[in-house]
C-alpha positions, 0 to 999 in steps of 0.5 A: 704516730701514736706513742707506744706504751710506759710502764712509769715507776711509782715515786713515794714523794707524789710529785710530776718533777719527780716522775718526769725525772725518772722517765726522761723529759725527753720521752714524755709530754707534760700532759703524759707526766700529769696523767702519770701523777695522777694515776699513782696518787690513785694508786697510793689513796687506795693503798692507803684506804686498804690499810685503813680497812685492815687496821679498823677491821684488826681493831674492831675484833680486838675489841669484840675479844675484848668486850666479850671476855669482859662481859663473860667476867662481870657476869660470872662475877656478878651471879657468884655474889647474887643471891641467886647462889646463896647457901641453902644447906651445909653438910659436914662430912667426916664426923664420927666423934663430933655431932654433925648436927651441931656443927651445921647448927653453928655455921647456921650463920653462913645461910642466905649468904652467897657462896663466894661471900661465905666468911672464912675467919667465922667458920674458924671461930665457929669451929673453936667450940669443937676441939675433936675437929683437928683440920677442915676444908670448905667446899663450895657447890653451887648453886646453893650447898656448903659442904664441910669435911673434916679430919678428927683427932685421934685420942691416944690416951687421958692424963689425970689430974685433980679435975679428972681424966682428960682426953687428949690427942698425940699433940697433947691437945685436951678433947674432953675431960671426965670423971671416970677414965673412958673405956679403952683409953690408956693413963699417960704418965709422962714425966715432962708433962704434955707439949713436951718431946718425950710426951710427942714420943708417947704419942707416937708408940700409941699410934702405932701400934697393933689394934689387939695391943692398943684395945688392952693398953692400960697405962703408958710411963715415960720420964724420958724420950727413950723409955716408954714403958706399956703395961696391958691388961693382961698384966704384960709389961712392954719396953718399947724404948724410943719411938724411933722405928715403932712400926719395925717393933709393933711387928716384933711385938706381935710376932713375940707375944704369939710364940711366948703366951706367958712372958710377962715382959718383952722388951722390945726397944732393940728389935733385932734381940727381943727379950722375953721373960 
């Protein structure tokens, strides 16, 4: 009478001692604990080949992630540093006062020259001989343009000397120097010289104040950061004081000089008591 059917326990050791173990020696012939055997190391083979299969088939797009990554890196990297993204053209943008001309004229260096390749230390050094120029920034366009943009000074007055008038801005850098005074920019007499703090606060009252006033200012005096004094071509003295709140008194200004058309002095350096005479 045939034997009925065994479900047989898979051993991780792989041997028949083991299996006929579990099952019984009793229950079980040598030829069904050999065939037992041999059907789990079946089993654990293509186990085995499955992960295999698994792991090569991880491995293998890991490394096509890999390569592609790669690949796209090294060719951005190499067509940014070809000539095939030389610079062609410089713009420069936000001139009024410099000759943009002139700048593009002294980067001319920076053309034929890839664009990631555009040397930064020489567009610096070229852009010494613009002392109207207070801040820049390089703007790349591929495939082949250069734009420059730039932020001028903003003068705010000349100081005298021997030499003539020189331009300067409210940091008290020189811009120009000229023999006559420039239209509509104020003589700054500021006792501590310029780079000092009293001549920053001149800076500063000039900046802020109205374009009508600005337009008639004829001369600025300080001695100290406290006492800056406008004269007008109009022959109105201001006492603005400190620079502190200037824009409060730039108001007040205005607003007292419409109702006293013929005061001579307003002084201004308290802006809640005006006094105009």
């Amino acid at each position: 009478m045939p034997a009925s059917p065994i479900d047989l326990p898979v051993d991780p050791s792989g041997d028949e001692d083991a299996v006929a173990e579990s099952l019984g020696s009793e229950d079980l012939t040598a030829r069904d604990v050999w065939r037992a055997a041999r059907a789990r190391r079946r089993r654990l083979r293509a186990e085995i080949r499955r992960f295999t299969q698994r792991s090569r088939r991880r491995r293998l797009i890991w490394l096509g992630v890999l390569g592609a990554v790669l690949l796209t890196i090294g060719g951005s990297v190499l067509a940014a540093y070809s000539p095939l993204f030389a610079v062609e053209k410089i713009t420069v943008v936000g001139a009024s006062a410099v000759d943009a001309a002139a700048v593009e004229s002294a980067l001319s260096d920076q053309v034929g020259r890839p664009l990631a390749l555009v040397d930064d230390s020489e567009v610096k050094a070229a852009l010494m001989a613009f002392p109207l120029i207070e801040t820049y920034a390089l703007e790349a366009k591929p495939p082949h343009d250069l734009t420059l943009r730039i932020v001028e000074r903003t003068p705010v007055g000349v100081i005298e000397s021997d030499a003539g008038y020189t331009l300067v801005d409210a940091a008290g850098v020189a811009l120009a120097t000229t023999p006559e005074r420039p239209d509509g920019q104020p003589v700054l007499r500021v006792d501590d010289g310029v780079g000092s703090d009293t001549f920053g606060s001149v800076g500063l009252v000039v900046r802020s104040l109205p374009a009508d006033v600005r337009g008639d200012l004829v001369e600025v005096t300080a001695s100290t950061l406290d006492d800056v004094t406008l004269s007008l071509g109009s022959g109105l003295t201001v006492v603005w004081g400190s620079a502190d709140r200037s824009v409060e008194k730039a108001g007040t200004l205005t607003a007292t000089m419409t109702a006293n058309p013929g005061a001579r002095t307003i002084d201004v350096s308290s802006p809640e008591v005006v006094v105009a005479g």
